[in-house]
MARTIFI-195908 format. One record per atom (N, C-alpha, C): residue number from 1; atom name; x, y, z. Coordinates in steps of 0.05 Angstrom, whole numbers. Layout:
<pts>
<pt pos="NUM" site="CA" xx="X" yy="Y" zz="Z"/>
...
</pts>
This chain:
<pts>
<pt pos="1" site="N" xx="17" yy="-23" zz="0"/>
<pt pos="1" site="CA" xx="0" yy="0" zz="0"/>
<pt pos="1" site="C" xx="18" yy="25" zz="0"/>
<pt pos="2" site="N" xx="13" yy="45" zz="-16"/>
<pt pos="2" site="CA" xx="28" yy="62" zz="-22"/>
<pt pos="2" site="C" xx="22" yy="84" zz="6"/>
<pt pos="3" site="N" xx="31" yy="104" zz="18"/>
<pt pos="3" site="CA" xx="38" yy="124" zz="47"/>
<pt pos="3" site="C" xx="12" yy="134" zz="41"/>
<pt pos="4" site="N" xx="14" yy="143" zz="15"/>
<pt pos="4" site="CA" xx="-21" yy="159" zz="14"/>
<pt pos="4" site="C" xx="-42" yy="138" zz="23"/>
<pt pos="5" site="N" xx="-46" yy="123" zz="18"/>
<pt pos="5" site="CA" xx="-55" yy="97" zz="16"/>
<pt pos="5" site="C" xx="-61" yy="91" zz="45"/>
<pt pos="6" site="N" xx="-45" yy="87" zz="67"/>
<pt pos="6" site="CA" xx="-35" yy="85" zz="91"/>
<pt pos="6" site="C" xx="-49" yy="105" zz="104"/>
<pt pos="7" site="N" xx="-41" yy="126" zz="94"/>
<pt pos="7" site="CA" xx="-62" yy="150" zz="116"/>
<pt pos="7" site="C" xx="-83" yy="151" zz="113"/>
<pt pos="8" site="N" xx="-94" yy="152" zz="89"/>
<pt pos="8" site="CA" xx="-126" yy="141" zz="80"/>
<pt pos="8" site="C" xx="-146" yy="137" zz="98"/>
<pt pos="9" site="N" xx="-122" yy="102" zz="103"/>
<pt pos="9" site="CA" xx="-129" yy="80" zz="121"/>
<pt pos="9" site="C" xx="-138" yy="86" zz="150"/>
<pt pos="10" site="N" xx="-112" yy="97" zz="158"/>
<pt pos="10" site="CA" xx="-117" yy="104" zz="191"/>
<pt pos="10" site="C" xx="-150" yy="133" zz="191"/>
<pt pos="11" site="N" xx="-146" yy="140" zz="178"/>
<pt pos="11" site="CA" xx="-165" yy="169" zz="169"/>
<pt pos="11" site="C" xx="-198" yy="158" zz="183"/>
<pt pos="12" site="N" xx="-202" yy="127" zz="163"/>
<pt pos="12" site="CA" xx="-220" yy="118" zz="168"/>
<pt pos="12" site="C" xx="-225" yy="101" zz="201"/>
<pt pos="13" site="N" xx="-206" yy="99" zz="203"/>
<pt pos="13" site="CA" xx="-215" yy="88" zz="237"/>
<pt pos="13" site="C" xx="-220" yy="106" zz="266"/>
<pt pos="14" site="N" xx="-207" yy="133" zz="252"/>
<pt pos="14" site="CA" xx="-213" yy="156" zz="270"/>
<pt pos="14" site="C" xx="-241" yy="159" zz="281"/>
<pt pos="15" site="N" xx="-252" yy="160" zz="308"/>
<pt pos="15" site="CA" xx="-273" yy="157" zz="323"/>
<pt pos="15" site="C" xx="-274" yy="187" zz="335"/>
<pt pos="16" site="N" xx="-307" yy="180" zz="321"/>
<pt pos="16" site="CA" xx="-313" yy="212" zz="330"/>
<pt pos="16" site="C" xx="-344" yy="204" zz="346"/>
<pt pos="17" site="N" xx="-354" yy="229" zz="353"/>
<pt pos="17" site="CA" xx="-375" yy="227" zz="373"/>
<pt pos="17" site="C" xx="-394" yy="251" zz="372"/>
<pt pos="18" site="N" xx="-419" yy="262" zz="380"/>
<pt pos="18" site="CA" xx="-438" yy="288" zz="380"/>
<pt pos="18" site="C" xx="-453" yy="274" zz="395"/>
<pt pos="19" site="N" xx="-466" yy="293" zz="412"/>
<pt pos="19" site="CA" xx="-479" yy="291" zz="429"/>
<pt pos="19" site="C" xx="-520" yy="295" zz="417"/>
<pt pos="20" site="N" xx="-533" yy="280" zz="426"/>
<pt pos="20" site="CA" xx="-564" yy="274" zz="427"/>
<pt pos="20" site="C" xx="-573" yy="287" zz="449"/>
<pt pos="21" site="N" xx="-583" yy="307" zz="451"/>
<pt pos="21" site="CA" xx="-608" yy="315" zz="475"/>
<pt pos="21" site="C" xx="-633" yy="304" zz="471"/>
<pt pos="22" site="N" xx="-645" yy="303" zz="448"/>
<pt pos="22" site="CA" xx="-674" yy="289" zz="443"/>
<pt pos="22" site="C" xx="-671" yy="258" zz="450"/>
<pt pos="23" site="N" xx="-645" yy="247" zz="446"/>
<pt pos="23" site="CA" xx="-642" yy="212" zz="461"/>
<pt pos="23" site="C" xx="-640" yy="208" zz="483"/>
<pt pos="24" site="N" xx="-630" yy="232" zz="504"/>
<pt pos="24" site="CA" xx="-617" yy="222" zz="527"/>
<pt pos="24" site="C" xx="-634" yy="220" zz="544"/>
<pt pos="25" site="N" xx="-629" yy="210" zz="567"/>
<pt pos="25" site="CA" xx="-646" yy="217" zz="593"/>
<pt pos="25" site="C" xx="-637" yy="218" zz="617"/>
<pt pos="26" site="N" xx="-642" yy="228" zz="635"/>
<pt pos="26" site="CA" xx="-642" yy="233" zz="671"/>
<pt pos="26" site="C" xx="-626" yy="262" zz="654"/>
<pt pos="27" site="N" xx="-633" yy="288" zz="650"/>
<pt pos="27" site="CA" xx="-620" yy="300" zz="639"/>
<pt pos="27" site="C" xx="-584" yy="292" zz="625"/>
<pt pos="28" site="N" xx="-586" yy="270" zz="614"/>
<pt pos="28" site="CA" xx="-556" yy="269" zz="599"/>
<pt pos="28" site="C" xx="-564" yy="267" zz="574"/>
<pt pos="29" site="N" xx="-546" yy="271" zz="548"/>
<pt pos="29" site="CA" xx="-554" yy="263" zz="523"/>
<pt pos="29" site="C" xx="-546" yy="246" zz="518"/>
<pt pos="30" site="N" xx="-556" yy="236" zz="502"/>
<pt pos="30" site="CA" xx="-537" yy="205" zz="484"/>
<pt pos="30" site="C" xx="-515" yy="204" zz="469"/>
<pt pos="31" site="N" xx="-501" yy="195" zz="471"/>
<pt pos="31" site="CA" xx="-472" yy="200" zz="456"/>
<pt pos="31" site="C" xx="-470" yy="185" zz="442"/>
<pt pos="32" site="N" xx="-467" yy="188" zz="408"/>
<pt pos="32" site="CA" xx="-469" yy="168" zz="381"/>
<pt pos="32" site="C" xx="-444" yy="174" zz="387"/>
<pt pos="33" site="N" xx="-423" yy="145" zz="379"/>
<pt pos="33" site="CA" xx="-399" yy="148" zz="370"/>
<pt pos="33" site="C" xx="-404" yy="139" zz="339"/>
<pt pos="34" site="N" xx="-383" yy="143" zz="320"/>
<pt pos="34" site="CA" xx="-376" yy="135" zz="292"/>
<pt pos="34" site="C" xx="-352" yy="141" zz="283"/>
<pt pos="35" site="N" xx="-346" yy="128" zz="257"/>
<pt pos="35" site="CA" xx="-329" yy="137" zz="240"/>
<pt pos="35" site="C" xx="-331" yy="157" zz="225"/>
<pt pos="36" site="N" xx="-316" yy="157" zz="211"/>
<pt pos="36" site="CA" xx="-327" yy="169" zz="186"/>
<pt pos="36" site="C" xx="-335" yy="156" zz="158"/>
<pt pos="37" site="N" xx="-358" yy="178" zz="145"/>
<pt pos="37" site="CA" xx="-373" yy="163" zz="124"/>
<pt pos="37" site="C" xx="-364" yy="163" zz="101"/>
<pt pos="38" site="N" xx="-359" yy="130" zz="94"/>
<pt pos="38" site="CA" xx="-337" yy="129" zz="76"/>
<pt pos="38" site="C" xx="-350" yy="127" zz="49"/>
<pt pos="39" site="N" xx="-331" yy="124" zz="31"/>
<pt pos="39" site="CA" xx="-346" yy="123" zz="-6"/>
<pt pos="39" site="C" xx="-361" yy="101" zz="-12"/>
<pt pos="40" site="N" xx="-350" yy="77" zz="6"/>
<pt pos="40" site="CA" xx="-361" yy="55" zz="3"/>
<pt pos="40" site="C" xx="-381" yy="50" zz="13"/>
<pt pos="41" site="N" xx="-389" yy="64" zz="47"/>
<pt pos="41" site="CA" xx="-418" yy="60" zz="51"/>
<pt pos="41" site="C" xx="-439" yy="82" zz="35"/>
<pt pos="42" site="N" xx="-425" yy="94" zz="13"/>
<pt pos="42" site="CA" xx="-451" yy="120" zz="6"/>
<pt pos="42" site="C" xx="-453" yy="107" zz="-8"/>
<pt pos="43" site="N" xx="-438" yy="83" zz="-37"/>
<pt pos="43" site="CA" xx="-443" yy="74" zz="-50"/>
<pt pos="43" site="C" xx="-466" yy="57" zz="-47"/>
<pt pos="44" site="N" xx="-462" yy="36" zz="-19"/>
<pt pos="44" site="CA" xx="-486" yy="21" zz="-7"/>
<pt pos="44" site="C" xx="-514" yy="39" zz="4"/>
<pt pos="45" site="N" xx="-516" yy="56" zz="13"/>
<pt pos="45" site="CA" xx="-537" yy="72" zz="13"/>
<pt pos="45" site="C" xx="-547" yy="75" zz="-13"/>
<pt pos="46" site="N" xx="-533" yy="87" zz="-35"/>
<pt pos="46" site="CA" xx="-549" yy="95" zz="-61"/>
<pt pos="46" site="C" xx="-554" yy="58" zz="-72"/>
<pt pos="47" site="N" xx="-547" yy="45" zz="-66"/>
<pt pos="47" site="CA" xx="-554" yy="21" zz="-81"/>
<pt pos="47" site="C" xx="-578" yy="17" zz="-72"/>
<pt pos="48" site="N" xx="-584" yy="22" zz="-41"/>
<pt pos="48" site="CA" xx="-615" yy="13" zz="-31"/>
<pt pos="48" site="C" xx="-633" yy="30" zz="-39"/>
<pt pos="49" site="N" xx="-623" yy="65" zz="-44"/>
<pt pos="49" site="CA" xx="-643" yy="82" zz="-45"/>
<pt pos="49" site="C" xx="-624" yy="99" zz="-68"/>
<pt pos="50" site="N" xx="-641" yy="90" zz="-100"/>
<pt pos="50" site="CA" xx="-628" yy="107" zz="-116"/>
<pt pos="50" site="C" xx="-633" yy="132" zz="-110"/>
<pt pos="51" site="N" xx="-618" yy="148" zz="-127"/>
<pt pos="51" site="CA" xx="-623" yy="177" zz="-127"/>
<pt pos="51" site="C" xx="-613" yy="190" zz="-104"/>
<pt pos="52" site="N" xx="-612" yy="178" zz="-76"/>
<pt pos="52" site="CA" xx="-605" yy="192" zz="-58"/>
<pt pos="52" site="C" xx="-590" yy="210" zz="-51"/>
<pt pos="53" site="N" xx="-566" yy="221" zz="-70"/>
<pt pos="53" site="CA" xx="-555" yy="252" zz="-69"/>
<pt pos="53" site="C" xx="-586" yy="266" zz="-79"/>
<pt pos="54" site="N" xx="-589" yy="263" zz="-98"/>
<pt pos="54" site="CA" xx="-608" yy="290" zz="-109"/>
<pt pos="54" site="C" xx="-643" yy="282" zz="-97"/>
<pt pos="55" site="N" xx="-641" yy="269" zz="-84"/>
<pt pos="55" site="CA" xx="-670" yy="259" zz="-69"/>
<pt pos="55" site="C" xx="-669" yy="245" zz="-39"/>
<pt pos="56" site="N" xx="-648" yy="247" zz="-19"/>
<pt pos="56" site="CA" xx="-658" yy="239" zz="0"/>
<pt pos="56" site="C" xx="-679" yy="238" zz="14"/>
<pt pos="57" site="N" xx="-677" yy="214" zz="25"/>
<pt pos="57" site="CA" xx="-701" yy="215" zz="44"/>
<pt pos="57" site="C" xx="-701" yy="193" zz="68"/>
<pt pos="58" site="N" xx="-737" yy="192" zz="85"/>
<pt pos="58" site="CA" xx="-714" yy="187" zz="102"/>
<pt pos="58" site="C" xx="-711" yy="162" zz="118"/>
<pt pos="59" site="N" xx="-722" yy="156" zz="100"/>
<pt pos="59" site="CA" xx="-709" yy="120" zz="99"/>
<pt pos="59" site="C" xx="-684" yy="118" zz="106"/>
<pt pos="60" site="N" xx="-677" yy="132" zz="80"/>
<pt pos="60" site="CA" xx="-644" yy="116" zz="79"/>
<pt pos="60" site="C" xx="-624" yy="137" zz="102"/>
<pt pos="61" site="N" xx="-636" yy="153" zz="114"/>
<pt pos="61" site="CA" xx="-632" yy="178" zz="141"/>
<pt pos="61" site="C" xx="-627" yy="146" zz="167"/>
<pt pos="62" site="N" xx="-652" yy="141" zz="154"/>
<pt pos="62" site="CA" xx="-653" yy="114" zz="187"/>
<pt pos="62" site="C" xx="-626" yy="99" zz="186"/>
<pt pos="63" site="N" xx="-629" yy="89" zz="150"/>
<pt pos="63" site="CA" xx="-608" yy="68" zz="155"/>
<pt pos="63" site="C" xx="-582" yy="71" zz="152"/>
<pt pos="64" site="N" xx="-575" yy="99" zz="149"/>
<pt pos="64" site="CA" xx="-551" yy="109" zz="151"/>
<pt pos="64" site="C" xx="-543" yy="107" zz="186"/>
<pt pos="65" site="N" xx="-564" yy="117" zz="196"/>
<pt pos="65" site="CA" xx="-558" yy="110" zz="231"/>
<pt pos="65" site="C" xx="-560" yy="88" zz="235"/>
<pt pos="66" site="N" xx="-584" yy="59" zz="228"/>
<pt pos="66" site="CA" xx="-578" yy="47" zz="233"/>
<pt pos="66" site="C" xx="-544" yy="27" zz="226"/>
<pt pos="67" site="N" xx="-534" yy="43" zz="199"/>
<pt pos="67" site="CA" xx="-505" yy="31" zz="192"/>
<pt pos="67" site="C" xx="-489" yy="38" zz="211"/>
<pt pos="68" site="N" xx="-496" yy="72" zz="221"/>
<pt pos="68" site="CA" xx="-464" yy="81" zz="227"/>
<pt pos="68" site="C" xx="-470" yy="84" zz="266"/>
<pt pos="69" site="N" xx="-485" yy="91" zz="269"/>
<pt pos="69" site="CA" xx="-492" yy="97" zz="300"/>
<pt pos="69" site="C" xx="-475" yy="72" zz="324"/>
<pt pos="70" site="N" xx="-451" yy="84" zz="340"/>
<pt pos="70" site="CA" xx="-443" yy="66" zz="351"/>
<pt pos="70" site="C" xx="-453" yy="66" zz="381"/>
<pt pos="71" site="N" xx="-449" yy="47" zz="399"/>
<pt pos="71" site="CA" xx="-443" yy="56" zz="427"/>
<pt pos="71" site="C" xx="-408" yy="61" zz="438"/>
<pt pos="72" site="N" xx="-398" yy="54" zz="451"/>
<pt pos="72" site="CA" xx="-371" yy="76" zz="464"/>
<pt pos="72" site="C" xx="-358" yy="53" zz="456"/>
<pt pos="73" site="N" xx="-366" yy="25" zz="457"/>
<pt pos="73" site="CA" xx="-348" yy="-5" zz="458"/>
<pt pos="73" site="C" xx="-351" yy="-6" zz="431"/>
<pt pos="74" site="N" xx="-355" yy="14" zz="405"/>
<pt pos="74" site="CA" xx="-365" yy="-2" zz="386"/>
<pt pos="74" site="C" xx="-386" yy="-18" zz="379"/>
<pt pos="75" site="N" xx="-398" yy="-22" zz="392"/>
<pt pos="75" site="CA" xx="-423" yy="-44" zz="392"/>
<pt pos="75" site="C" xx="-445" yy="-29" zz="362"/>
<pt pos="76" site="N" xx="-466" yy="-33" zz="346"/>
<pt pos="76" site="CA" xx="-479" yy="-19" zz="334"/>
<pt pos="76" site="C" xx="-503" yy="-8" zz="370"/>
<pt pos="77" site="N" xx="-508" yy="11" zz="355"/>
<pt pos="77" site="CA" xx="-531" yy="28" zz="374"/>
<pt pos="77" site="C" xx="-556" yy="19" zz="360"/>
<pt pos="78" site="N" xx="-564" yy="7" zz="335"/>
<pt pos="78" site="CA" xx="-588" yy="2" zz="336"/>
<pt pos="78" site="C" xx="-579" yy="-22" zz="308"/>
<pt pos="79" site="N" xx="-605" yy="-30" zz="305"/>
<pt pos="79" site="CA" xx="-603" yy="-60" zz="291"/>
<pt pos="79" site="C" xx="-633" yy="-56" zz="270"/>
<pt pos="80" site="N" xx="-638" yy="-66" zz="249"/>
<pt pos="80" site="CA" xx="-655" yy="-72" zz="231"/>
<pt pos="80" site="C" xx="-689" yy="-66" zz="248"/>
<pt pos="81" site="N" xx="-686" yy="-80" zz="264"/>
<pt pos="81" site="CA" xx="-712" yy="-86" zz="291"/>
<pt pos="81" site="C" xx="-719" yy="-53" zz="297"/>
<pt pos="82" site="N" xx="-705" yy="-39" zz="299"/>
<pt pos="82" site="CA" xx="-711" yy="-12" zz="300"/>
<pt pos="82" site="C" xx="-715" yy="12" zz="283"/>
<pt pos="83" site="N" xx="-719" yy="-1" zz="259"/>
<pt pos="83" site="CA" xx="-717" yy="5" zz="240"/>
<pt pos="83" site="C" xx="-745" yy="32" zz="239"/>
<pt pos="84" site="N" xx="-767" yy="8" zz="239"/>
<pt pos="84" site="CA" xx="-803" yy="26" zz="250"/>
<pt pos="84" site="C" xx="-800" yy="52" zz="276"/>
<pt pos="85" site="N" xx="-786" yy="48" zz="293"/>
<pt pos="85" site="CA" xx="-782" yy="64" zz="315"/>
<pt pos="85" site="C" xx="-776" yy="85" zz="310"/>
<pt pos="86" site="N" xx="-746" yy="81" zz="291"/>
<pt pos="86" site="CA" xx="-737" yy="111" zz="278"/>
<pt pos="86" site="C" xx="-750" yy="127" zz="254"/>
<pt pos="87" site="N" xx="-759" yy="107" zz="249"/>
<pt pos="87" site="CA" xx="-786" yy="115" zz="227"/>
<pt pos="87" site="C" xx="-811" yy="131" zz="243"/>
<pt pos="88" site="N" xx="-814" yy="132" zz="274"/>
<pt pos="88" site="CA" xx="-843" yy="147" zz="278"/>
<pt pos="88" site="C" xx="-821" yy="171" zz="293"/>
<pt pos="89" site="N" xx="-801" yy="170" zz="288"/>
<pt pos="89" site="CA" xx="-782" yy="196" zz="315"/>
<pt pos="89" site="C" xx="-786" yy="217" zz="290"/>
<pt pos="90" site="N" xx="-789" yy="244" zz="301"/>
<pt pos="90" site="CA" xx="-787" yy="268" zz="290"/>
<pt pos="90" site="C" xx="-770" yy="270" zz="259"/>
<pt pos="91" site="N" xx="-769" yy="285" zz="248"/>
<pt pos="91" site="CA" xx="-760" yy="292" zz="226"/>
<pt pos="91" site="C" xx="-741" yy="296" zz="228"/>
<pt pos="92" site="N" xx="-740" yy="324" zz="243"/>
<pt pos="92" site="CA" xx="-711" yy="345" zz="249"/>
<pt pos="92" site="C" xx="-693" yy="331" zz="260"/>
<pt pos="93" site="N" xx="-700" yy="309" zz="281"/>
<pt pos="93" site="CA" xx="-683" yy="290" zz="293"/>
<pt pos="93" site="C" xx="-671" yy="272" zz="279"/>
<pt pos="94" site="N" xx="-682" yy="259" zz="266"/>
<pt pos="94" site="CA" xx="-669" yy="240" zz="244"/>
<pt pos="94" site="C" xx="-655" yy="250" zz="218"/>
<pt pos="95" site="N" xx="-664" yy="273" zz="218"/>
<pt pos="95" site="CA" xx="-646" yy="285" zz="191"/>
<pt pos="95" site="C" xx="-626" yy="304" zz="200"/>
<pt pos="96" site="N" xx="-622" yy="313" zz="224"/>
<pt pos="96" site="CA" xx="-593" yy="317" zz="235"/>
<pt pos="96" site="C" xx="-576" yy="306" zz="244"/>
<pt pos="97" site="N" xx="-589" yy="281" zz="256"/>
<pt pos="97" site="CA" xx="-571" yy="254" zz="259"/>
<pt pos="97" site="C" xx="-557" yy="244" zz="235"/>
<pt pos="98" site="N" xx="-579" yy="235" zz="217"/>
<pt pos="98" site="CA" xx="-565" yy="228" zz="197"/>
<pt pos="98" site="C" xx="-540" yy="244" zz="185"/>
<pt pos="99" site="N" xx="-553" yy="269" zz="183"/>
<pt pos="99" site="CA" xx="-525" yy="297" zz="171"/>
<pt pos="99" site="C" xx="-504" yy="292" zz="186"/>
<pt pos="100" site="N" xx="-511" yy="293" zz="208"/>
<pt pos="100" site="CA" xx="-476" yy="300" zz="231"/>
<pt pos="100" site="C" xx="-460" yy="267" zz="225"/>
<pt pos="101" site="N" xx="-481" yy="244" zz="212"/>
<pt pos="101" site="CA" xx="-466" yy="226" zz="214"/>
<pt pos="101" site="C" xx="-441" yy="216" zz="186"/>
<pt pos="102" site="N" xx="-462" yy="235" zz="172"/>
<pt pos="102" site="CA" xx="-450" yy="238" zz="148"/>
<pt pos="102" site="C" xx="-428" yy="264" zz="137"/>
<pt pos="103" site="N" xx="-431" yy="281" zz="155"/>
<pt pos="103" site="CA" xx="-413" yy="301" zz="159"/>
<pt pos="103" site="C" xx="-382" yy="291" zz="162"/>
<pt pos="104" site="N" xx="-391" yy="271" zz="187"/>
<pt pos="104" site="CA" xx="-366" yy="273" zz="208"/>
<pt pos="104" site="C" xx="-361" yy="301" zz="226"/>
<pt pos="105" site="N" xx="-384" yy="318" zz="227"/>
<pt pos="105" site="CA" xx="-381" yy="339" zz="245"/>
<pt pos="105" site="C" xx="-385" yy="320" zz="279"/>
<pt pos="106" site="N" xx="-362" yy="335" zz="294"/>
<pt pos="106" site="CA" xx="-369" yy="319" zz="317"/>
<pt pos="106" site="C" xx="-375" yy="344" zz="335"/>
<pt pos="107" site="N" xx="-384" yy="363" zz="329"/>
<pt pos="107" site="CA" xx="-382" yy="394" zz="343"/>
<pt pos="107" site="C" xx="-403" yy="398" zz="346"/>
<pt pos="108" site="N" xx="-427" yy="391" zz="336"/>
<pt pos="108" site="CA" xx="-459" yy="393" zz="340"/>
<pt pos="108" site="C" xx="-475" yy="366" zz="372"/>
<pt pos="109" site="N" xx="-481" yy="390" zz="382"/>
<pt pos="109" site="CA" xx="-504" yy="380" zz="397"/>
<pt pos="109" site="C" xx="-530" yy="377" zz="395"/>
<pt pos="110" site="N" xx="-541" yy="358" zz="390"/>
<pt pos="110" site="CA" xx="-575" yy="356" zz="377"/>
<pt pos="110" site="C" xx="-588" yy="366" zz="405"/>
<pt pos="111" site="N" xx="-596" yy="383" zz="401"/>
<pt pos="111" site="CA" xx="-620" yy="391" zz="427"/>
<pt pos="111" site="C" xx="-649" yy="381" zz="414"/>
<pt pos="112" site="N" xx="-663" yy="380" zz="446"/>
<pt pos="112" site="CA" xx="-696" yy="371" zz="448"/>
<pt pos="112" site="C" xx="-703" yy="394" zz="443"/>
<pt pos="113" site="N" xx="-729" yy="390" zz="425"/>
<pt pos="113" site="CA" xx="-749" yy="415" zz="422"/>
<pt pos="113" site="C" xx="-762" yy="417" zz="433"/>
</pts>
């Protein structure tokens, strides 16, 4: 693997995190950890949901969280089974989640409305 190549690499395992107020509770927020969103999972998003640069929606919002959303051990934060759940949560909520996950911004705090 060529050095460019190499840094790439490490680039992608870098762990980042933003904070949820609309998830958390006993006043704390929820803390998504992730990576960053790579070429290869946007390729797999547009395979499930064509068009999705010039037509998102927010389906593929869920299953971008459901892909990328971690807990602190790595573990996934949500699974297929929750798929309906994130489907009845707010709009604004799921389509900033999804953004910050796809950003890689780790500087945004989702507040409750």
């Amino acid at each position: 693997m060529s050095k460019m190549g190499e840094r790439i690499a490490k680039r992608s395992k870098d762990e980042r995190s933003f904070d949820v107020e609309a998830w958390g509770e006993n006043d704390e927020s929820l803390i998504i950890y992730h990576g960053p969103f790579t070429a290869g999972e946007m390729n797999r998003i547009q395979r499930k949901h064509p068009g999705f640069l010039g037509n998102p929606t927010l389906e593929a919002f869920v299953d971008i969280i459901i892909l990328k959303a971690k807990e602190k051990d790595g573990e996934p934060m949500f699974d297929l089974k929750d798929k309906a759940i994130l489907l009845r949560e707010e709009v604004g909520v799921i389509s900033q989640v999804a953004n910050n996950l796809m950003s890689g911004d780790d500087t945004a705090d989702l507040e409750k409305n």
